[in-house]
DOVO-992085 format. One line per field, with one value per residue: residue number from 1; chain; x, y, z of N, C-alpha, C in turn. Coordinates in nm, 4 decimals. Atoms other than C-alpha are relative to their C-alpha. Layout:
% DOVO-992085
seq	NUM|...
mol	A|...
n_east	X|...
n_north	Y|...
n_up	Z|...
ca_east	X|...
ca_north	Y|...
ca_up	Z|...
c_east	X|...
c_north	Y|...
c_up	Z|...
% end
This chain:
% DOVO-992085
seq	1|2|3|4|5|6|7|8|9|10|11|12|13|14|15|16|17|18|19|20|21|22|23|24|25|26|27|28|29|30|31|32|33|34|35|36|37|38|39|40|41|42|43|44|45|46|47|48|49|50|51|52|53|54|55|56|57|58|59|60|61|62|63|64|65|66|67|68|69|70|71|72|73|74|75|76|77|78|79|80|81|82|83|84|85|86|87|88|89|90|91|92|93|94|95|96|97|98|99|100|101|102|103|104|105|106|107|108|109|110|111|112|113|114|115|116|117|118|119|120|121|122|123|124|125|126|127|128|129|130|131|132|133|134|135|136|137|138|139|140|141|142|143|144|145|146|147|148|149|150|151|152|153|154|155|156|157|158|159|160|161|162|163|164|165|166|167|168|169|170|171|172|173|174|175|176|177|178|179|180|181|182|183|184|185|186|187|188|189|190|191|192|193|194|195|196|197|198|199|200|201|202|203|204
mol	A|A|A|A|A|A|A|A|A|A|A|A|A|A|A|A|A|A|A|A|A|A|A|A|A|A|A|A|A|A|A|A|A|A|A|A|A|A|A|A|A|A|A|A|A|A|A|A|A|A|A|A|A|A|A|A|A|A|A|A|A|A|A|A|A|A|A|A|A|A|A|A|A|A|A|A|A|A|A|A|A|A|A|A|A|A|A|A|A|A|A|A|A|A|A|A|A|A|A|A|A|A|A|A|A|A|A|A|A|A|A|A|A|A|A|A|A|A|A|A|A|A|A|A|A|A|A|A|A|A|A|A|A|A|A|A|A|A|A|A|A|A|A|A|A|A|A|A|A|A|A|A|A|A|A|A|A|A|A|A|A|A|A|A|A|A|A|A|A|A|A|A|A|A|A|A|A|A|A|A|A|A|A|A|A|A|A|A|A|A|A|A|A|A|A|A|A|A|A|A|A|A|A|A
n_east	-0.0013|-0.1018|-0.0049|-0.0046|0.0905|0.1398|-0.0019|0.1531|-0.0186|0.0257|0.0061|-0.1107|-0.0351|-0.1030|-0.1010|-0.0137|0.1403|0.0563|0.1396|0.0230|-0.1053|0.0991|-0.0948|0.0357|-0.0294|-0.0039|0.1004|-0.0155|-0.0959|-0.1511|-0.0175|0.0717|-0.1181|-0.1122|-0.0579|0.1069|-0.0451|0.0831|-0.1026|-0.0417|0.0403|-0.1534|0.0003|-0.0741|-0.1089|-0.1699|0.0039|-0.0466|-0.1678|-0.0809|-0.0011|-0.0708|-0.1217|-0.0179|0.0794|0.0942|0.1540|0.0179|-0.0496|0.0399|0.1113|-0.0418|-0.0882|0.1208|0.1010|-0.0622|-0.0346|-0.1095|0.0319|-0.0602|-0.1279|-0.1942|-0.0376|0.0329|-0.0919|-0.0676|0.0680|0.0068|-0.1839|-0.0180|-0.1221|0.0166|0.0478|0.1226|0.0585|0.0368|-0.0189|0.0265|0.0134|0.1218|0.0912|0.0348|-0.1018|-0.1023|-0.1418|-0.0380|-0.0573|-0.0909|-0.1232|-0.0225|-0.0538|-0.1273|-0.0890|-0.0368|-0.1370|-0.1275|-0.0386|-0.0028|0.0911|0.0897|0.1107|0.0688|0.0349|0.1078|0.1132|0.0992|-0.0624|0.0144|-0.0923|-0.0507|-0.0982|-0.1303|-0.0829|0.0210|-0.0925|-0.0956|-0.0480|-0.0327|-0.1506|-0.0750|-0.0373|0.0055|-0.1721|-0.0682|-0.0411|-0.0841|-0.0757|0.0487|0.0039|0.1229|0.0299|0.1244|0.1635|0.0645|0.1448|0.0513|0.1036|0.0578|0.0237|0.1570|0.1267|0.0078|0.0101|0.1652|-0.0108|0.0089|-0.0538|0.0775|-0.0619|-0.0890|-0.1452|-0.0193|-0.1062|-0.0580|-0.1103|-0.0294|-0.0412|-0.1389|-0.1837|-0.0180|0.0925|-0.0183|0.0309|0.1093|0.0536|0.0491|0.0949|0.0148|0.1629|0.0878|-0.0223|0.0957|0.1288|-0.0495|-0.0559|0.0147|-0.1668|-0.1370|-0.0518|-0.0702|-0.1361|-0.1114|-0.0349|-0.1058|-0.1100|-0.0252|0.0493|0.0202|0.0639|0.0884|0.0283|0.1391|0.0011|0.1844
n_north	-0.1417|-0.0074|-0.1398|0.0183|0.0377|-0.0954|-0.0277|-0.0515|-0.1347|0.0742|-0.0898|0.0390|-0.0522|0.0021|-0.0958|-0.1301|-0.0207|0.0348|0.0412|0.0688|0.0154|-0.0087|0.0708|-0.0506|0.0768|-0.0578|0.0421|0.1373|0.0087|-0.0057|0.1150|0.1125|-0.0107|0.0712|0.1260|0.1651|0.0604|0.0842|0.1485|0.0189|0.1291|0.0498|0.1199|0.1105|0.0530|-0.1067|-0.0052|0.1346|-0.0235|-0.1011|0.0582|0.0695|-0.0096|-0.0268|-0.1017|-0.0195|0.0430|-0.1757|-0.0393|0.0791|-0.0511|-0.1105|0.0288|0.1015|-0.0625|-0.1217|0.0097|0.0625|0.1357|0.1396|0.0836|-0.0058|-0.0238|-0.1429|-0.0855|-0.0484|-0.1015|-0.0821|0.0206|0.0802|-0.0546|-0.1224|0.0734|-0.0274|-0.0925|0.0201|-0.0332|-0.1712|-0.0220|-0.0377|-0.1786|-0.0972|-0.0979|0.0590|0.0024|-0.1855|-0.0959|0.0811|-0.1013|-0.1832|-0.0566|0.0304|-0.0658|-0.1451|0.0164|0.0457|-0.1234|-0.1264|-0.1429|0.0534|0.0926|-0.0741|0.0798|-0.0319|0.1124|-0.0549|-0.0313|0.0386|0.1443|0.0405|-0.0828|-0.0215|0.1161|0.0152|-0.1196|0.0644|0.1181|-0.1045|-0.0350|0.0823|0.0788|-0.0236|-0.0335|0.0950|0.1416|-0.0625|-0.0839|-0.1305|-0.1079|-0.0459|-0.1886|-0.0214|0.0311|-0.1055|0.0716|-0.0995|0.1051|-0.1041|-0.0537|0.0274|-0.1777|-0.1072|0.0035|0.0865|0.1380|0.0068|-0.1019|-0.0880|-0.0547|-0.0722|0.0549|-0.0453|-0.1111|0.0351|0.1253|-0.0704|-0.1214|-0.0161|0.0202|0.1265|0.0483|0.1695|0.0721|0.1003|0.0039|0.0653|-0.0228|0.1208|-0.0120|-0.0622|-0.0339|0.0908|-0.0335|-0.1215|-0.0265|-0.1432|-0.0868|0.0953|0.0000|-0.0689|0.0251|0.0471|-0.0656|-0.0675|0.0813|0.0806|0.0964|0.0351|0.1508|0.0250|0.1211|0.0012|0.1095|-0.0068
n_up	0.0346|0.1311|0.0130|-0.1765|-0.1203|-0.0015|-0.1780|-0.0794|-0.0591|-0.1451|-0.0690|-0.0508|-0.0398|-0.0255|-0.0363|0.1211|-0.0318|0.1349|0.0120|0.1006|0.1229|0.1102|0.1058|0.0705|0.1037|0.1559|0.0957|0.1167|0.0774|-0.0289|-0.0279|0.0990|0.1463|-0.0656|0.0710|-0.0176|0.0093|0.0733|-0.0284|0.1285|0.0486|-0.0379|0.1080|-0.0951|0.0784|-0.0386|-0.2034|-0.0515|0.0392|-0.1040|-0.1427|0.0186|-0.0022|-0.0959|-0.0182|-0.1066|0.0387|-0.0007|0.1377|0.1319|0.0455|0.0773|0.1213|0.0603|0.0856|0.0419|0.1278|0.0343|0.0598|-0.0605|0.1192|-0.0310|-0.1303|-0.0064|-0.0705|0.0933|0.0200|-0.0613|0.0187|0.1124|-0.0175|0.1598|0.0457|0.0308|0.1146|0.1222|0.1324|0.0593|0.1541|0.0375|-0.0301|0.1228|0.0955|-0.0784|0.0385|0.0194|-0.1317|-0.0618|0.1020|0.0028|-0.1328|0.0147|0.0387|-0.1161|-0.0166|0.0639|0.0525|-0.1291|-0.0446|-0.1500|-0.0287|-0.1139|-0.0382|-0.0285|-0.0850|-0.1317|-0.1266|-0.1009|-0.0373|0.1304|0.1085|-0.0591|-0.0188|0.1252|0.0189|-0.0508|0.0614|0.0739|0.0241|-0.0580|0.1265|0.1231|-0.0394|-0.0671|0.0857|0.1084|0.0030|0.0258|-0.1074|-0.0507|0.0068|0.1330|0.0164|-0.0510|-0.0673|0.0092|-0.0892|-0.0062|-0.1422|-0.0637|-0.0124|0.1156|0.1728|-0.0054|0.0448|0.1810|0.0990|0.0510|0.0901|-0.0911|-0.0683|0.1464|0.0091|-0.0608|0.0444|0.1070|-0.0408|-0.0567|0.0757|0.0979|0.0399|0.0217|0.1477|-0.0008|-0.1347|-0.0531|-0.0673|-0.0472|-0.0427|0.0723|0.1234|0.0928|0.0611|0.0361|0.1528|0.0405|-0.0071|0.0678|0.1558|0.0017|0.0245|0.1293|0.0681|-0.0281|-0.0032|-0.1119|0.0142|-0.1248|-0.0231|-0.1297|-0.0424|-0.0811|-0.0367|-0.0337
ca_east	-1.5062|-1.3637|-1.2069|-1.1823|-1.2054|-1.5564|-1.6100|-1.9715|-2.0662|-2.0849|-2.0927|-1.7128|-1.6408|-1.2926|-0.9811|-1.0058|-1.3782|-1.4350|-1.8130|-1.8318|-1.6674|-1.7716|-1.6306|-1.6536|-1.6839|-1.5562|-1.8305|-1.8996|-1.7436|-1.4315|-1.4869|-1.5727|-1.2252|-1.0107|-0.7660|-0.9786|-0.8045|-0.8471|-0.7697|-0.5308|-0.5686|-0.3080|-0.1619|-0.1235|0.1302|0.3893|0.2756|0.3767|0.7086|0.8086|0.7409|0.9299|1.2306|1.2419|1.0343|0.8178|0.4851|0.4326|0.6620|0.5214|0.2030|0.3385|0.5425|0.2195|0.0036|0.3028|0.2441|0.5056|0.5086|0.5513|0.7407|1.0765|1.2323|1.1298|1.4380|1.5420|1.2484|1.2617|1.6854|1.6896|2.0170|2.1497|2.0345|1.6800|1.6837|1.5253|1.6672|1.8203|1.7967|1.4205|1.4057|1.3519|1.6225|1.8810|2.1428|2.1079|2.1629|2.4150|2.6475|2.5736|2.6666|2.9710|3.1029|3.0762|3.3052|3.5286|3.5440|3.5560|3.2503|3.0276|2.7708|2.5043|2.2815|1.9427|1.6828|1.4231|1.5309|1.3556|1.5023|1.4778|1.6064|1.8826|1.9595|1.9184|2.1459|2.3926|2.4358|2.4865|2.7421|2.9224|2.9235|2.9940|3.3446|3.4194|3.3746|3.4176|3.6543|3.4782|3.6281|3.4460|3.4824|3.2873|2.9380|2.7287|2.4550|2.1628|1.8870|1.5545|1.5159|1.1946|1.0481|1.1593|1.1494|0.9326|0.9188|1.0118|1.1961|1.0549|1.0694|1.2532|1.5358|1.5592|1.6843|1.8902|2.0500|2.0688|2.1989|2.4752|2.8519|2.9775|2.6934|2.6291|2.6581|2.4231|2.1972|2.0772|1.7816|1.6419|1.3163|1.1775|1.1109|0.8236|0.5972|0.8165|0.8078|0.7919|1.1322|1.2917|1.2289|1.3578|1.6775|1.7344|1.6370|1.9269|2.1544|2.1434|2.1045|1.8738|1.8531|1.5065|1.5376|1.2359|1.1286|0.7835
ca_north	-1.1689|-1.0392|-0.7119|-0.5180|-0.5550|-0.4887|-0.3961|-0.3847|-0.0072|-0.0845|0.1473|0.0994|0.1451|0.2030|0.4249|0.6426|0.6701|0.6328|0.5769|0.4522|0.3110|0.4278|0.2297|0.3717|0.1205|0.1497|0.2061|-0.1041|0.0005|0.0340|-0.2783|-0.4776|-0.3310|-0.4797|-0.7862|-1.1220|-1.3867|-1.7026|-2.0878|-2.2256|-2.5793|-2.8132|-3.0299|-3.3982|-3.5443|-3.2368|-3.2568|-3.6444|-3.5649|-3.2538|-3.4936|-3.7530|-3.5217|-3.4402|-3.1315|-3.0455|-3.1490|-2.7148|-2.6583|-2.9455|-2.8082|-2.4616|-2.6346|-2.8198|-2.5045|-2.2978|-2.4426|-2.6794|-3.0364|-3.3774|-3.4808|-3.3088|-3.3183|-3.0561|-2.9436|-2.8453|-2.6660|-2.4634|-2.4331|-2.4258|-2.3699|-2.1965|-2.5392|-2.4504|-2.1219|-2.1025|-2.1338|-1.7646|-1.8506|-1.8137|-1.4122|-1.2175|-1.0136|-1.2127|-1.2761|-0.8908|-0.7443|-1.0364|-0.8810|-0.4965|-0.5162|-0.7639|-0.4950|-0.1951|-0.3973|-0.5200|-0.1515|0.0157|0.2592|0.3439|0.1122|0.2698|0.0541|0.1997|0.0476|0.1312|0.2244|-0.0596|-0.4478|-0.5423|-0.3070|-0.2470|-0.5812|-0.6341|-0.3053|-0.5010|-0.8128|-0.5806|-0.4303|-0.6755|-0.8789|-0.6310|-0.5224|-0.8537|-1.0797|-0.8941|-0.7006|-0.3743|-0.0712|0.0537|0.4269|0.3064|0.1727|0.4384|0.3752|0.5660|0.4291|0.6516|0.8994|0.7960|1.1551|1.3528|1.0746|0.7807|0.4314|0.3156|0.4505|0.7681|1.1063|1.2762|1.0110|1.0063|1.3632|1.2902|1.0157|1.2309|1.5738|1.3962|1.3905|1.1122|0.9861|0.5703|0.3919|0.1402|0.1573|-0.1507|-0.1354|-0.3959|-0.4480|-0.1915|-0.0382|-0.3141|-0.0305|0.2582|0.3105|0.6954|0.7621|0.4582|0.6004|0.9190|0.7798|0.6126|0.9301|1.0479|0.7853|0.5558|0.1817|0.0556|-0.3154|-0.4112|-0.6582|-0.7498|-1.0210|-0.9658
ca_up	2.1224|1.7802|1.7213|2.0535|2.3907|2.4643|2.8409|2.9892|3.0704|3.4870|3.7746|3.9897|4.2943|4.3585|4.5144|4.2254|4.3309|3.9285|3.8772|3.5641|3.2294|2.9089|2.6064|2.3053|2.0070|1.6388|1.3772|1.1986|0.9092|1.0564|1.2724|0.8961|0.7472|1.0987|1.0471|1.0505|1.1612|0.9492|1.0038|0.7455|0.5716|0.7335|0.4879|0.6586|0.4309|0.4690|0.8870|0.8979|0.6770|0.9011|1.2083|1.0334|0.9865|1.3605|1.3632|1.6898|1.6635|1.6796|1.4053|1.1910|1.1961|1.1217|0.8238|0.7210|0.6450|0.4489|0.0943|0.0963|-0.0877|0.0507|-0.2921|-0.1956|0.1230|0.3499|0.5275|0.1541|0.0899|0.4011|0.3808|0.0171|-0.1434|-0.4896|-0.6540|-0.5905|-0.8200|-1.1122|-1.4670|-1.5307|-1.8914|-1.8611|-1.7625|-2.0444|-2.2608|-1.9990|-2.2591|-2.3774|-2.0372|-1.9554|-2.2824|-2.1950|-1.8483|-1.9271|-2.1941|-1.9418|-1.7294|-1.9843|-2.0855|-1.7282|-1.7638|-1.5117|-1.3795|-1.2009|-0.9497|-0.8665|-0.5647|-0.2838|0.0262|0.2056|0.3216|-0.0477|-0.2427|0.0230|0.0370|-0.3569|-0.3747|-0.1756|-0.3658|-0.6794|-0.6126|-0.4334|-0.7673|-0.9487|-0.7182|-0.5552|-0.8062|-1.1537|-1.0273|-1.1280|-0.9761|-0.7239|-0.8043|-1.1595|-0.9684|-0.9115|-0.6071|-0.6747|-0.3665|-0.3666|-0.0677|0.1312|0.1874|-0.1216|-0.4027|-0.2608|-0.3824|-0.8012|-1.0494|-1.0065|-1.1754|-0.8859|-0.8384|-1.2538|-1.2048|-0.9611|-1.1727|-1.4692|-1.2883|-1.1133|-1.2543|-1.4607|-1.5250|-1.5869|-1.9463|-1.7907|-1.5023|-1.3379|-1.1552|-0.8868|-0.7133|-0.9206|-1.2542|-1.3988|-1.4464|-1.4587|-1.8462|-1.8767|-1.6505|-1.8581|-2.1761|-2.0497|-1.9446|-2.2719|-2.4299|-2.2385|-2.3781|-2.0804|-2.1268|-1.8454|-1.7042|-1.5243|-1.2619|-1.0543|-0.8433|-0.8039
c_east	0.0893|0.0222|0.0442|-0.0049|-0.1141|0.0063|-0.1694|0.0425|-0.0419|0.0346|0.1065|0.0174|0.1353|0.0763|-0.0203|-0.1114|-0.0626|-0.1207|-0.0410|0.0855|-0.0733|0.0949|-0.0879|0.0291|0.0257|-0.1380|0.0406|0.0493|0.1492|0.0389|0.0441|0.1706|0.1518|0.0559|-0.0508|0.1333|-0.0697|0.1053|0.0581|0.0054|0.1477|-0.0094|0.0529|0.1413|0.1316|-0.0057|0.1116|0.1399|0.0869|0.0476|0.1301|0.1429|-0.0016|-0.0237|-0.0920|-0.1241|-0.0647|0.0393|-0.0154|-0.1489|0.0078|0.0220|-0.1446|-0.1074|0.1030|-0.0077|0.1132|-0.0566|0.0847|0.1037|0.1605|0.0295|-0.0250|0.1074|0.0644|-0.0664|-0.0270|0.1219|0.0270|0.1538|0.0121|-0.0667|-0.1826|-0.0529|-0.0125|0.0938|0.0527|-0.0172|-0.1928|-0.0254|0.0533|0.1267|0.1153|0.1657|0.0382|0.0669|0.1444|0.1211|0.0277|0.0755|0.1696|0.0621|0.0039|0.1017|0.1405|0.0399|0.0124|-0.1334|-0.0989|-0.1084|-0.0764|-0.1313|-0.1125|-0.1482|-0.0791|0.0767|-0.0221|0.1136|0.0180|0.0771|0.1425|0.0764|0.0213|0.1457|0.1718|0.0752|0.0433|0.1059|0.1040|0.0578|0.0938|0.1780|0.0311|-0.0020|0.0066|0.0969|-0.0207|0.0452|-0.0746|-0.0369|-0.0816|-0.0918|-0.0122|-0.1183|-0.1136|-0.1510|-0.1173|-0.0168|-0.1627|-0.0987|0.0041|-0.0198|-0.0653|0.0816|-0.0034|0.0767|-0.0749|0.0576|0.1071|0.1587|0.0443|0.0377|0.0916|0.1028|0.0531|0.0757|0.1384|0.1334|0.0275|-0.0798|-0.0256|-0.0216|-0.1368|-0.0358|-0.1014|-0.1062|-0.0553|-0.1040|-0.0630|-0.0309|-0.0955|-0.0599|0.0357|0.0347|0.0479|0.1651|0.0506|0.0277|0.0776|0.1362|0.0361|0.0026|0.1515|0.1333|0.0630|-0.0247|-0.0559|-0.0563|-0.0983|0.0300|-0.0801|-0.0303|-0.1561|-0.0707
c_north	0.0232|0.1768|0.0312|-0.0230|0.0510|-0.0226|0.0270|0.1059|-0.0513|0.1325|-0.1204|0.0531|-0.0547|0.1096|0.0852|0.0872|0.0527|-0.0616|-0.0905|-0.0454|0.0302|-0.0412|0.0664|-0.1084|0.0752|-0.0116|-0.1320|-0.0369|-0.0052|-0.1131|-0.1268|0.0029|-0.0285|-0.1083|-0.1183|-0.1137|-0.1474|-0.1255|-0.0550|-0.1654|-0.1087|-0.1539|-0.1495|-0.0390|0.0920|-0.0050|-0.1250|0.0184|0.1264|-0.0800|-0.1134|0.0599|0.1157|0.1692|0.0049|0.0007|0.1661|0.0594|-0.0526|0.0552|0.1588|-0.0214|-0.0488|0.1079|0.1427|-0.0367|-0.0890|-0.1648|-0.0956|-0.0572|0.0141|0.0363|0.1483|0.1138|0.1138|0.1372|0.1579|0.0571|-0.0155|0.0467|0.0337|-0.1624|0.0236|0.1480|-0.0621|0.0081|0.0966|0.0053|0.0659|0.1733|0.0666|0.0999|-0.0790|-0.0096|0.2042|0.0704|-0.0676|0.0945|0.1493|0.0382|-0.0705|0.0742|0.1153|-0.0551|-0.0492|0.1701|0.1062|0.1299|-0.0695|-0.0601|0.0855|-0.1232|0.0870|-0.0786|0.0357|-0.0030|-0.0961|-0.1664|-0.0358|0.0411|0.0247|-0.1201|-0.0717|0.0789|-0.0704|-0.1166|0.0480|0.0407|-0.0476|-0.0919|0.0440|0.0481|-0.0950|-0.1021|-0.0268|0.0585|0.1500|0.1289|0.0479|0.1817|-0.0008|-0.0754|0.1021|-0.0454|0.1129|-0.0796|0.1168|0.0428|-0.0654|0.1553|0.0577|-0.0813|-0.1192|-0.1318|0.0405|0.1047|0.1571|0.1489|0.1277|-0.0682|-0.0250|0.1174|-0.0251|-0.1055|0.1014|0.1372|-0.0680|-0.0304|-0.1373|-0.1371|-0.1446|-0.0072|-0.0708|-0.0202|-0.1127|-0.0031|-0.1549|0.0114|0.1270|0.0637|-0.0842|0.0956|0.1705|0.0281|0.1381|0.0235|-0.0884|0.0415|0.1388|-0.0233|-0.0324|0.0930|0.0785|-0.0789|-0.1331|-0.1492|-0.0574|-0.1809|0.0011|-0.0883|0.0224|-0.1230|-0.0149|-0.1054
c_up	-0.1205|0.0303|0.1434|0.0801|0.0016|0.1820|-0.0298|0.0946|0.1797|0.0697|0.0896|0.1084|0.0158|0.0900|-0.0512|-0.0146|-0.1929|0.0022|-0.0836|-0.1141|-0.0974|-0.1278|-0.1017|-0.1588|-0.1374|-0.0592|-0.0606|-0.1489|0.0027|0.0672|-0.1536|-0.0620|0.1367|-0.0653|0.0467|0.0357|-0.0600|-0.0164|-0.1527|-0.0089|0.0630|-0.1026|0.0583|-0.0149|0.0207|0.1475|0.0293|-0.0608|0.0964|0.1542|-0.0285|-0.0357|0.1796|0.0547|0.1167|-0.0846|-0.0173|-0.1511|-0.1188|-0.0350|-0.0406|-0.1739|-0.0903|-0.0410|-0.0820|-0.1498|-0.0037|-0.0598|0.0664|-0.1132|0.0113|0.1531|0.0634|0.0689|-0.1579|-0.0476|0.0931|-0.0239|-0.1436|-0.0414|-0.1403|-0.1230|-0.0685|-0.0658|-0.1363|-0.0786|-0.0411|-0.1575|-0.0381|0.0266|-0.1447|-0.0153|0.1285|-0.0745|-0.0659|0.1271|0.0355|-0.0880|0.0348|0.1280|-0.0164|-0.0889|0.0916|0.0678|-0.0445|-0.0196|0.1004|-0.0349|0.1076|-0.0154|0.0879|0.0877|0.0796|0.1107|0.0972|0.0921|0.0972|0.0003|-0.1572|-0.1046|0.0804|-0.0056|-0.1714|-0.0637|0.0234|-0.0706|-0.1182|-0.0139|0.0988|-0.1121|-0.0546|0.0500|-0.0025|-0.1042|-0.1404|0.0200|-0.0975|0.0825|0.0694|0.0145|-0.1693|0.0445|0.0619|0.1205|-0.0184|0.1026|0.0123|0.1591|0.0668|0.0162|-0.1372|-0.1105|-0.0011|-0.0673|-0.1824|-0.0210|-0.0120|-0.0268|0.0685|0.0290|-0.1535|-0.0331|0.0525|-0.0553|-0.1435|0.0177|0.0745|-0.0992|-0.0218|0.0044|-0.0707|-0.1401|0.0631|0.1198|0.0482|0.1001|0.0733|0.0834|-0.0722|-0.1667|-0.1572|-0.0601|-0.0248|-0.1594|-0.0097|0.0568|-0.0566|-0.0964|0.0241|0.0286|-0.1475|-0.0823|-0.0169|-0.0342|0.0801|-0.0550|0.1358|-0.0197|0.0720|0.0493|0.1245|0.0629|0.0714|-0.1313
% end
């Protein structure tokens, strides 16, 4: 059976002296647009290396259809550690932002730190300005948090939490932004009309 239960319509007797059942199926368009489940390719070579690093025969075949490669160990790949980031030289304008944000805190102005409200951006938000107190030593009365509301200003840079950054009091030299802002051009250029320098960072 896919999709629902399906029950055969049947005549019942019971306690409840209930006669009948009447099931009422989805249309078939609505059946066509349920969630399919669908078998995934198990890769041997990462199975026999998961087994060979003392993985349950359960969890090796988990490990064995996640995309992973037999070439590097797999405890590393699951467990990876700051080794396995990328390059930061490769993200784009990197040494620009690296200078703008290191003269704001050589120069004490405010930092402002902009992000979605959900696990990423909160937790994005977090690392942020944890850097930017704990381990520049950035005052923490110069980062600004600016996180969008979920009802009134929604996901992205958008043009409700761009007032909101622009209407409040002492207002950021340079506003960092994190999971969002790839495709937010329109409120970026209005910040910079407003003088603002904004960093994108994105991980999409």
């Amino acid at each position: 059976m896919t999709g629902l239960l399906q029950f055969r319509r049947r005549a019942i007797a019971s306690t409840m002296s209930c006669r009948e059942v009447h099931v009422i199926m989805p249309a078939p368009e609505i059946e066509a647009s349920l969630p399919k489940l669908r078998r995934r390719t198990v890769d041997s070579h990462v199975e026999r290396e998961a087994l060979r690093g003392n993985y349950s025969p359960v969890a090796a075949r988990v490990i064995a259809t996640r995309g992973l490669t037999s070439t590097r160990p797999i405890g590393r790949q699951l467990t990876p550690g700051l080794e396995a980031l990328d390059d930061e030289r490769l993200l784009a304008d990197i040494d620009l932002a690296a200078e703008r944000i290191a003269g704001a805190i050589l120069s004490r102005e405010i930092i402002g730190i902009a992000t979605d409200y959900d696990m990423d951006g909160l937790g994005a938000h977090a690392v942020l300005r944890l850097a930017l107190v704990q381990v520049f030593g950035h005052p923490a009365q110069y980062v600004r948090s600016y996180i969008g509301h979920r009802l009134s200003e929604g996901y992205g840079l958008t043009a409700a939490l761009t007032e909101r950054v622009l209407a409040g009091p002492h207002r950021p030299a340079v506003l960092v932004t994190a999971d969002f802002g790839s495709t937010d051009e329109s409120t970026i250029a209005r910040l910079q009309a407003a003088g603002f320098v904004v960093v994108v960072t994105y991980h999409h």
